[in-house]
N, C-alpha and C positions, 0 to 999 in steps of 0.2 A: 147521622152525625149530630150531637149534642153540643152546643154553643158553648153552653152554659157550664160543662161539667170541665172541669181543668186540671189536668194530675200534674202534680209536680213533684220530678223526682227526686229521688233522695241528693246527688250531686246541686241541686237549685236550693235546696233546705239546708244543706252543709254551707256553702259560698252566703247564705242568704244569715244563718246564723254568724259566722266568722265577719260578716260584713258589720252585725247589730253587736258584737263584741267589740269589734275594729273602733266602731262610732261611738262606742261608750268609754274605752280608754283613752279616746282623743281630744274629748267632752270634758273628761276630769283630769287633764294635762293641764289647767290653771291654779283647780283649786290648792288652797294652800300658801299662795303665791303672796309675798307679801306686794299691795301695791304701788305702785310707782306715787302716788299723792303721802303714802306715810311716810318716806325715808326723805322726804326732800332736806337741801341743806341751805342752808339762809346764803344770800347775796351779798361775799365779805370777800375781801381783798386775799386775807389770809391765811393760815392755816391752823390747825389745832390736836391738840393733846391733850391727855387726861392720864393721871397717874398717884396714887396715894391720897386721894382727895382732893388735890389741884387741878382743876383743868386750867388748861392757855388757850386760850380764842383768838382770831382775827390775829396771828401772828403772821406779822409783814414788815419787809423792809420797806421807807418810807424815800424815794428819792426819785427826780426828775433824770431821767438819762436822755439827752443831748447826744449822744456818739454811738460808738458801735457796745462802748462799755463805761461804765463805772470805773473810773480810773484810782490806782490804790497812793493813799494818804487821801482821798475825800472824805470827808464827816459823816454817816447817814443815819438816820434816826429808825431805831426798832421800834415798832410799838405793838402794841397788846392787852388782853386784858385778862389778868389773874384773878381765877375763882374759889375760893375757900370752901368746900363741900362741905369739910367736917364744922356741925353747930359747934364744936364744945376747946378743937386744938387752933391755937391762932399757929401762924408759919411764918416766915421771912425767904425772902428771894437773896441768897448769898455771893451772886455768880452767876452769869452767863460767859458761854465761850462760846467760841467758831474758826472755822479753819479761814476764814475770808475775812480775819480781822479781829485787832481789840479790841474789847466790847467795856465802855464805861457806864459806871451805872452810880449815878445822884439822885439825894431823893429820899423820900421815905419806901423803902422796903417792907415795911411788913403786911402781913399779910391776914387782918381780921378774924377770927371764927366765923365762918357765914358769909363772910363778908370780902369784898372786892380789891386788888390793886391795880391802876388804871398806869400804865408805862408809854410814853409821849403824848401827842398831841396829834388824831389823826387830821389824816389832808381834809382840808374846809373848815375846818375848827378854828376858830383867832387862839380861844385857849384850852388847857388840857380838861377834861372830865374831871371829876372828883377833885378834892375828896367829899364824899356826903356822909352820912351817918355809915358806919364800917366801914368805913371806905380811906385807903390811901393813896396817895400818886406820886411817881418814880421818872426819871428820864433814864434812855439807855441809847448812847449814841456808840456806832462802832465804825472805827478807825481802818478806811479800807488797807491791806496786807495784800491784795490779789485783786483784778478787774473781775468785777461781776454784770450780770448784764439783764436785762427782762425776760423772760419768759423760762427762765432756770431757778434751782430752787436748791438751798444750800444749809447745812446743816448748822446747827445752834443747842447747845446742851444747856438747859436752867438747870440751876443747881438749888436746891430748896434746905433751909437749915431740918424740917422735919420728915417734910416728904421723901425727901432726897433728890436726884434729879433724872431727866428727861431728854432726850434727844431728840429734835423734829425739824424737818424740811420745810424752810423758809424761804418764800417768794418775796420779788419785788414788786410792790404795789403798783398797779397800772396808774393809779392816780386818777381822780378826776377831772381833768380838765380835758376839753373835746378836742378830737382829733383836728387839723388844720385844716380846713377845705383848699384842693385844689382849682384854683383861681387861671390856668393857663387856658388862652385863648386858640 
């Protein structure tokens, strides 16, 4: 008997091939993959849209809730920030609405070529952003119609004089101020 000499049959070379296919489709199950470091999304309260050259960033309702809700006829301040894509057409913001209330809007509305409109004054700020060079800035306070509450997110349609408008899911801002530490003994 020979140690050394080893056959191996055909069923050990079939399993042994489907194994080294098996292991190389398993291998290239990532590529391709876009990865989780490129898509990240910036640490902002609120939400955004992009439409006809406009994007809206960091869109959020701005209010402290005390209770189980936002009780309606309270004040609470939108804010956000409007972006002008296009270098060459300036815009104006004509309109917001929402099913959870009148939305007022004072202020300088337009909207730059290139350039920014900055709408309230977010939490920690004494005053509003802008305006700087292209730049304007807008208040939009909307007049609760319905109890709203944290952690739900509620529709709001911009209305733009050129872009046209936009409908997006708007959160209530957690706010920063730190949670209360419990002090019971």
């Amino acid at each position: 008997m020979n140690r050394f000499k080893i056959r191996l049959g055909l069923p050990a070379i079939a399993v042994a091939g489907v194994l080294a296919v098996l292991a190389a489709l398993l291998s290239g199950c990532g590529a391709g993959q876009v990865s989780q470091m490129a898509v990240q999304e910036p640490a902002i309260n609120g939400n955004k849209v992009t439409f006809n050259n406009v994007a809206l960033r960091n869109i959020h309702l701005q209010a402290t809730q005390t209770g189980d809700f936002l009780q309606p006829g309270r004040a609470v301040d939108l804010v956000l920030v409007a972006v002008n894509q296009s270098p060459t057409t300036p815009d104006r913001l004509v309109g917001i609405t929402s099913d959870v209330g009148a939305v007022a809007i004072s202020g300088d509305t337009r909207l730059p070529a290139g350039g920014m409109l900055f709408i309230g004054t977010p939490e920690g700020q004494k005053v509003a952003p802008g305006p700087i060079d292209s730049s304007t800035a807008a208040k939009a306070t909307v007049t609760l119609a319905k109890p709203i509450s944290n952690g739900l997110t509620y529709n709001f349609t911009f209305n733009f004089e050129k872009a046209g408008q936009a409908t997006v899911l708007v959160p209530i801002s957690a706010g920063v101020t730190p949670p209360h530490e419990n002090h019971a003994g």
